[in-house]
C-alpha positions as CSV (number, residue, x, y, z in Angstrom):
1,X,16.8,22.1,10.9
2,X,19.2,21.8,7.9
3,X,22.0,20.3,10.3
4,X,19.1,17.5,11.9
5,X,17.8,16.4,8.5
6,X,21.6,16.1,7.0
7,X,22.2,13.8,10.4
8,X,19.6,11.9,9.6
9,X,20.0,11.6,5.8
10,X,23.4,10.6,6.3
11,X,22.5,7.7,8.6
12,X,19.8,6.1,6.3
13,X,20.7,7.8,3.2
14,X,24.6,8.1,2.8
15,X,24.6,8.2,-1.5
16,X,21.9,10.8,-1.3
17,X,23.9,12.8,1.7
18,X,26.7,12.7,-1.0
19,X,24.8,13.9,-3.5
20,X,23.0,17.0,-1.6
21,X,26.4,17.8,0.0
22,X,28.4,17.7,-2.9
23,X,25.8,19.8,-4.7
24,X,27.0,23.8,-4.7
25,X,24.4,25.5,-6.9
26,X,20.5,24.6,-6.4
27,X,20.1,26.6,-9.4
28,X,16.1,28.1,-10.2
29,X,14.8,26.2,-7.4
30,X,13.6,29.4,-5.1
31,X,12.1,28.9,-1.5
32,X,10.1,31.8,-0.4
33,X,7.4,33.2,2.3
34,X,3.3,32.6,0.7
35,X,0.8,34.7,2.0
36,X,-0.1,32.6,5.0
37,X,3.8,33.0,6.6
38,X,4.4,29.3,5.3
39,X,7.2,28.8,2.7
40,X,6.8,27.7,-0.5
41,X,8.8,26.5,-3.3
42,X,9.4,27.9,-7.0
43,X,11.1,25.8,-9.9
44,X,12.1,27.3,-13.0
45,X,9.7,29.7,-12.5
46,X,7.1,27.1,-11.7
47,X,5.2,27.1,-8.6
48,X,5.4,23.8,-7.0
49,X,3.2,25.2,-4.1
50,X,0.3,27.2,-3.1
51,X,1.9,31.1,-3.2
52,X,-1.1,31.9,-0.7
53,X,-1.5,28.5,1.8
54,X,0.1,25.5,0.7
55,X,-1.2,23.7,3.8
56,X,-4.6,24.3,2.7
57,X,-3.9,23.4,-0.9
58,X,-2.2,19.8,0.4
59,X,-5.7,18.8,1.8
60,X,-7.0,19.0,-1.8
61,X,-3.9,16.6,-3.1
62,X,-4.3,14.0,-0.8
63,X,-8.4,14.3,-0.9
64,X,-8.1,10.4,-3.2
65,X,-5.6,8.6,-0.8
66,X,-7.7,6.3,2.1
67,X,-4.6,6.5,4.9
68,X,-6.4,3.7,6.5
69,X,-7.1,1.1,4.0
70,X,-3.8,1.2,2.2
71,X,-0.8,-0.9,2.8
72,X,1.7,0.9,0.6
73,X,1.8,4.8,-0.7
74,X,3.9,5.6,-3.9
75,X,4.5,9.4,-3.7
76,X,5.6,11.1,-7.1
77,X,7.2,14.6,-6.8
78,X,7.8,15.3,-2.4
79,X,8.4,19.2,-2.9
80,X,8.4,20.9,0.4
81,X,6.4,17.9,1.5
82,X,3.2,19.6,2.6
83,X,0.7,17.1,1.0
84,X,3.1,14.1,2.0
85,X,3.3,14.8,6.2
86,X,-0.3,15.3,5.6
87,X,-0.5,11.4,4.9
88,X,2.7,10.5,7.2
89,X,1.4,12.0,9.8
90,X,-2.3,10.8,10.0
91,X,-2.6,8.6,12.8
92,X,-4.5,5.9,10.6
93,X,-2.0,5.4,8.6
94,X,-0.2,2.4,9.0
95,X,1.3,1.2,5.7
96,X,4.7,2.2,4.0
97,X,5.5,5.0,1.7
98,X,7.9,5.1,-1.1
99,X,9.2,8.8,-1.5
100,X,10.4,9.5,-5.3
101,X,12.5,12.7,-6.0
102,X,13.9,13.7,-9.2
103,X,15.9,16.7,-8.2
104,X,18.5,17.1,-6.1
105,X,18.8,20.5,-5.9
106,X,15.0,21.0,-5.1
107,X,15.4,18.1,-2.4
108,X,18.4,20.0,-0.8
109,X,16.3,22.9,-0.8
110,X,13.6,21.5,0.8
111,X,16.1,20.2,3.4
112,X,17.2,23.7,4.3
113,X,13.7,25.2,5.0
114,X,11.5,21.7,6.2
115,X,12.1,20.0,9.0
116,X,11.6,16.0,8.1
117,X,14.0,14.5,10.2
118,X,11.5,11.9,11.5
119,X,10.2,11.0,8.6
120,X,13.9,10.2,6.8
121,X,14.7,8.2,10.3
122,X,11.3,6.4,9.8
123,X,11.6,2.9,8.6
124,X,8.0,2.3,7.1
125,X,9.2,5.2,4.9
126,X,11.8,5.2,1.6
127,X,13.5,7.7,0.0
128,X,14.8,8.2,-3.7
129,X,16.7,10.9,-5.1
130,X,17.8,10.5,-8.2
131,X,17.5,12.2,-11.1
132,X,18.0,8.9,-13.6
133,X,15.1,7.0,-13.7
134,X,16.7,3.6,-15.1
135,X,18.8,4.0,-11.5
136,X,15.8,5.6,-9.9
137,X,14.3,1.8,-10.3
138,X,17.1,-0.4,-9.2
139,X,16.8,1.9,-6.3
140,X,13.5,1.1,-5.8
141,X,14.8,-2.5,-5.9
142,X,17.3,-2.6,-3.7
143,X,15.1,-1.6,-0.9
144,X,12.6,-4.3,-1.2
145,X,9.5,-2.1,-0.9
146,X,7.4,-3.6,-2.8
147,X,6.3,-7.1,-0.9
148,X,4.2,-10.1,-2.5
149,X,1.3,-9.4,0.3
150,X,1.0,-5.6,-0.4
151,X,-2.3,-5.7,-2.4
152,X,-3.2,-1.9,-1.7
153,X,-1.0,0.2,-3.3
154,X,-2.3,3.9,-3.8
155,X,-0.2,6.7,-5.4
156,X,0.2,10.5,-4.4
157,X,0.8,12.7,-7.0
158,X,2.0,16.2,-7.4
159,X,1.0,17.3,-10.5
160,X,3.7,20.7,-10.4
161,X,6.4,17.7,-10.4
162,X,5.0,16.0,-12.6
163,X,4.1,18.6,-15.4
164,X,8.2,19.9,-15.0
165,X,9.4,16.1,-15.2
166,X,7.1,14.2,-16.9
167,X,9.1,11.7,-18.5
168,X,11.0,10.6,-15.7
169,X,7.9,10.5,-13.9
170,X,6.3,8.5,-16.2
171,X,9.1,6.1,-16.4
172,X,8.6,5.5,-13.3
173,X,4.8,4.8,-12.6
174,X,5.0,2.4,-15.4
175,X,7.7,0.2,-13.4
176,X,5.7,0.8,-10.1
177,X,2.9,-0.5,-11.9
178,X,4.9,-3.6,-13.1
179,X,6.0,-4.4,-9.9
180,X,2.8,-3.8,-8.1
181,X,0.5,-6.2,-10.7
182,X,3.7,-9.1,-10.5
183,X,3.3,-9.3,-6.6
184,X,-0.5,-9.2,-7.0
185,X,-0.6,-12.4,-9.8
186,X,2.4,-13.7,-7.5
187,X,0.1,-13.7,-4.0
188,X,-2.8,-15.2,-6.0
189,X,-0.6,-17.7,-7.3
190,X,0.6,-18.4,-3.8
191,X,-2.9,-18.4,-2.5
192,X,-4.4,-21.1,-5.0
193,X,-0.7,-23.2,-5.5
194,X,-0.1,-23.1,-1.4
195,X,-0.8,-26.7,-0.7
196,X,0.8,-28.0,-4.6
197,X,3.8,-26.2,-4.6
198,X,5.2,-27.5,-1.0
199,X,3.9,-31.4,-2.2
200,X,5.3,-31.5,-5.1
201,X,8.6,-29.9,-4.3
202,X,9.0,-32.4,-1.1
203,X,8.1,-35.1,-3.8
204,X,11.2,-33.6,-6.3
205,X,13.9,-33.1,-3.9
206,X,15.9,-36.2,-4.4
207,X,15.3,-34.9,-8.0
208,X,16.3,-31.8,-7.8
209,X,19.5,-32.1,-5.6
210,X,21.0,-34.8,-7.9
211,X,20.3,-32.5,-11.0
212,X,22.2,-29.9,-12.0
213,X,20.2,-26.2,-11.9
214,X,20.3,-23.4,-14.5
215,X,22.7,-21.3,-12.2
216,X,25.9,-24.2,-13.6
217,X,24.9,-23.1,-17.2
218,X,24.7,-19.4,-17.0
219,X,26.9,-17.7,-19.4
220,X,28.1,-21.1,-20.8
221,X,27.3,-19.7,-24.6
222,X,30.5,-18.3,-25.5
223,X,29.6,-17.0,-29.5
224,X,28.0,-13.7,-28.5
225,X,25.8,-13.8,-31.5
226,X,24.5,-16.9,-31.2
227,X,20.3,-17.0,-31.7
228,X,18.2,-19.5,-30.2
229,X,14.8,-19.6,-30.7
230,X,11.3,-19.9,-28.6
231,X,8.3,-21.6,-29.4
232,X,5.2,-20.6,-27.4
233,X,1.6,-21.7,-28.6
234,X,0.1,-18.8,-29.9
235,X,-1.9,-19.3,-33.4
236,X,0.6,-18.3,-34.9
237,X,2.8,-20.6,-34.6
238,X,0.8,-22.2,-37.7
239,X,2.2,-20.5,-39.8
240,X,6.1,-20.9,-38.8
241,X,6.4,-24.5,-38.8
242,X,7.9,-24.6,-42.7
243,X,10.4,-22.0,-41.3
244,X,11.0,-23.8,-38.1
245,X,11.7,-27.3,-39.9
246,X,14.0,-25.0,-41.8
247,X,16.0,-23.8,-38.9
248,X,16.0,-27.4,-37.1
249,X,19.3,-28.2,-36.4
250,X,21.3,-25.0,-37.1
251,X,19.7,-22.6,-34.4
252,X,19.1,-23.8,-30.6
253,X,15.3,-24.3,-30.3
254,X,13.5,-23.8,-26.5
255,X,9.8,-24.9,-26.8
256,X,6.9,-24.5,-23.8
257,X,5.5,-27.4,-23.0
258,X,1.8,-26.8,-24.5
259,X,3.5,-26.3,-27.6
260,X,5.9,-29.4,-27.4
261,X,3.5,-31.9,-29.1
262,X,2.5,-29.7,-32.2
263,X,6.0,-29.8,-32.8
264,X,6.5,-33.4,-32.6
265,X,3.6,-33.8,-34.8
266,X,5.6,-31.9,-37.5
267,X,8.6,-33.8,-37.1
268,X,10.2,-31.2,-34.9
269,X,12.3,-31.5,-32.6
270,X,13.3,-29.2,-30.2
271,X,16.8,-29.1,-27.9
272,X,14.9,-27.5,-24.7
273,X,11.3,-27.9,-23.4
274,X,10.9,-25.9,-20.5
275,X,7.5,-26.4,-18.1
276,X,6.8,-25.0,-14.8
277,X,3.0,-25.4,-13.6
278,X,2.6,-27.4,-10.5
279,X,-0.7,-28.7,-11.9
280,X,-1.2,-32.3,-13.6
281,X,-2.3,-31.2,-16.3
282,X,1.5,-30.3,-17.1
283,X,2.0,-33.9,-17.1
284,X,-1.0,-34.7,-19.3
285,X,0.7,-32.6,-21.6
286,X,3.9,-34.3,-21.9
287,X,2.8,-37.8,-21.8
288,X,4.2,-40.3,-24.2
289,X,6.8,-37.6,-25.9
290,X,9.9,-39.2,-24.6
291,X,13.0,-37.9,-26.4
292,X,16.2,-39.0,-25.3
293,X,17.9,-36.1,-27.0
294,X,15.2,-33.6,-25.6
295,X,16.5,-31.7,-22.2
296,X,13.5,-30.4,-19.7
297,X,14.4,-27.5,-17.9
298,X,11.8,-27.7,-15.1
299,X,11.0,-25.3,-11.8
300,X,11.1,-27.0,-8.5
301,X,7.6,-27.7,-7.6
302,X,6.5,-29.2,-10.9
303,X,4.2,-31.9,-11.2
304,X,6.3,-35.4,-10.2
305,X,5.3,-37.2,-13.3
306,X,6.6,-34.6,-15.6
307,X,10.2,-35.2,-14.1
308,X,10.1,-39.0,-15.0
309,X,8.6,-38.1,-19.0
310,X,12.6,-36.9,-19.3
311,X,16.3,-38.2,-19.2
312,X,18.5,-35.0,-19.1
313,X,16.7,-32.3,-16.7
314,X,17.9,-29.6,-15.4
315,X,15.9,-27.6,-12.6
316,X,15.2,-23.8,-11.5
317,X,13.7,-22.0,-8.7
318,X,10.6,-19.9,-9.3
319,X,10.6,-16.0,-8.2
320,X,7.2,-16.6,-7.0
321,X,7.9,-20.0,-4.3
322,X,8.8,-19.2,-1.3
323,X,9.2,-22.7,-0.2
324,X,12.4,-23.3,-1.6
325,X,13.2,-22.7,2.3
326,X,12.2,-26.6,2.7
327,X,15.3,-27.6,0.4
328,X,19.0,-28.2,2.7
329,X,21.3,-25.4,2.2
330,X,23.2,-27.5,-0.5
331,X,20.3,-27.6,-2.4
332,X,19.0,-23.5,-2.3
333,X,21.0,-22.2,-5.7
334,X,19.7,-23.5,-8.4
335,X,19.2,-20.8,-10.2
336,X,16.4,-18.3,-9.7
337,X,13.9,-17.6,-12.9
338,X,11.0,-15.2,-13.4
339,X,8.3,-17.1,-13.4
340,X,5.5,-15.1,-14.2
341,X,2.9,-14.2,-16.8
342,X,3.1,-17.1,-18.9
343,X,5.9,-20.1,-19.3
344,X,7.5,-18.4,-22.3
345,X,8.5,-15.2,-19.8
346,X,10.6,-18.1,-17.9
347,X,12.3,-19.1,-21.1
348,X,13.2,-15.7,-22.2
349,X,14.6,-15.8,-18.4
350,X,16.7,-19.1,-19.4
351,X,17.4,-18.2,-22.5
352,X,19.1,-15.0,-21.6
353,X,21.1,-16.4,-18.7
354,X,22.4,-18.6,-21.0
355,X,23.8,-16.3,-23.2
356,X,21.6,-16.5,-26.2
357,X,21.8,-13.7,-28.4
358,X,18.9,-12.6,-30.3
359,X,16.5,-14.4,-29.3
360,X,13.9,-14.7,-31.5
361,X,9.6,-15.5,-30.5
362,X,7.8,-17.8,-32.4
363,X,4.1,-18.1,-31.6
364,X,3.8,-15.8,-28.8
365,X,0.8,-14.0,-29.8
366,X,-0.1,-12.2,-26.9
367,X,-3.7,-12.3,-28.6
368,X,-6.3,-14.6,-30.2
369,X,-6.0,-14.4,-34.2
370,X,-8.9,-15.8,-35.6
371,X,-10.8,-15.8,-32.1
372,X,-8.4,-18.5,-31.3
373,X,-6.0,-19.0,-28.1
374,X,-3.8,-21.3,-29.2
375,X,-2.1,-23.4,-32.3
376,X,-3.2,-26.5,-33.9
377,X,-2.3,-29.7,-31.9
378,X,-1.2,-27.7,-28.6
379,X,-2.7,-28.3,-25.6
């Protein structure tokens, strides 16, 4: 059994095979014989399963999870991997199912005593073992599981793993979460924007292959303390405009386009306006606020009359469009951004490639002061 699964592991898995090979001592994590004849697992003196039937007890973890209906299952904690197979091998279940282990030695344990051969050789199925979460993530990452069309997303807990690693596990439901709301917002966004996006970008492509893209100016701040500031429209941004005339002209200023014409309004006048909504209400926004000296830095598919408001542009892909496929292979590195949430997360996203460092928020509230959504003269 323990010969099979390391075959397997290696094939799929060869940085976990290093790790559970290289590992000599699995420490306090005991496998031994529950009442029914089935094994079960202790850790640091913790029972991770049922000392009397941990088959029985597996029905009662997975009792929330519909097999059927779900597209994706996040697992937290596989243990022996009673409650897990229980899932896997349900023939209604057609998803995928990301497997998240914390400790080796437990997993190498389990890989001794279970036989899970098919499952690490399954494809619909991931494993992580690792025992950093921060690496634990990028893991999760690199293997793509999450996917813009997976809106059903259940988890599978096992609360003995959980209550021995909580932190770690914690860490990583909140990044799970994350992930699993930004491919939600991201297939709405593709569902309302499906027609838009492809239009306008066909209508910008001249555009954007004469332009230069973000990707040419990453890193191109050299001072490594050099601060730029972003304007967003929040209500508060009332209140900063004395300090913002104030810091015109010796700190690099990035403004969203909603807030461009408040500033204008106050005689201010920032380096960067950055706009990304595919909607013409973007232009209605920008209208009549030529600036010669002001650069747009502008996603692909944004409105067409937004492109001719500004000289200097420079343009960016969007995390979210998958169209950039229409663009000739010349034309396909611009310069990915995040590009979701709000216009402000994209200009963090600039900022930072860039090389801007702080970078300081003006105006993005993340609330309504005052029962109000947005600054004076924004719109």
């Amino acid at each position: 059994c323990y010969q099979r699964n390391l075959n397997a592991l290696q094939e799929r898995y060869p940085d976990i095979y290093r790790k559970v090979t290289a590992l000599q001592d699995t420490g306090d994590v005991e496998v031994l014989p529950s009442k029914s004849g089935l094994p079960t697992m202790r850790v640091k003196g913790i029972f991770f399963h049922s000392a009397y039937d941990p088959l029985h007890e597996a029905k009662y973890l997975i009792e929330g999870v519909d097999a059927e209906k779900t597209e994706g299952i996040v697992v937290l904690g596989f243990g022996l991997g009673y409650h897990v197979k229980r899932v896997w091998g349900n023939p209604v279940f057609a998803g995928r199912m990301l497997i998240m282990e914390k400790d080796v030695a437990l997993f190498k344990r389990t890989l001794e005593t279970t036989d899970i051969e098919s499952m690490l050789k399954d494809t619909n199925v991931v494993f992580v073992v690792e025992e950093n979460s921060e690496l634990a993530i990028r893991e999760i990452e690199k293997w793509g599981f999450f996917k813009l069309n997976m809106l059903s997303v259940q988890l599978l807990l096992h609360p003995p793993s959980i209550q021995t690693y909580l932190p770690y596990y914690l860490e990583i439901l909140k990044a799970v979460r994350g992930v699993v709301s930004f491919c939600q917002g991201s297939w709405g966004a593709l569902n309302i924007f499906q027609d838009l996006w492809p239009q306008n970008l066909l209508a910008n492509m001249i555009e954007v292959a004469h332009r230069p893209g973000v990707k040419e100016l990453e890193g191109i701040v050299k001072d490594k303390s050099m601060p730029a500031i972003i304007v967003s429209a929040g209500p508060s941004l009332d209140d900063d405009i004395p300090q913002l005339k104030r810091a015109q002209g010796k700190i690099p200023v990035f403004c969203v386009g909603t807030a461009y014409r408040a500033l204008l309004k106050h005689d201010i006048l920032p380096d960067f306006v950055v706009a990304l909504d595919a909607k013409e209400k973007v232009a209605q926004q920008l209208e009549g606020t030529q600036r010669d000296s002001v650069w747009l830095f502008a996603v692909d598919f944004i409105h067409p009359r937004v492109v001719e408001i500004f000289t200097p542009r420079i343009f960016f892909f969007s995390s979210k469009n998958p169209f950039t496929i229409l663009l000739p292979d010349s034309q396909q590195d611009k310069g990915r951004m995040f590009a979701g949430g709000s216009v402000c997360h994209a200009t963090i996203d600039i900022a930072v490639k860039l090389g801007f460092n702080p970078i300081i928020l003006v105006g993005q509230d993340l609330s309504f002061k005052g029962n109000r959504t947005h600054a004076q003269g924004t719109i």
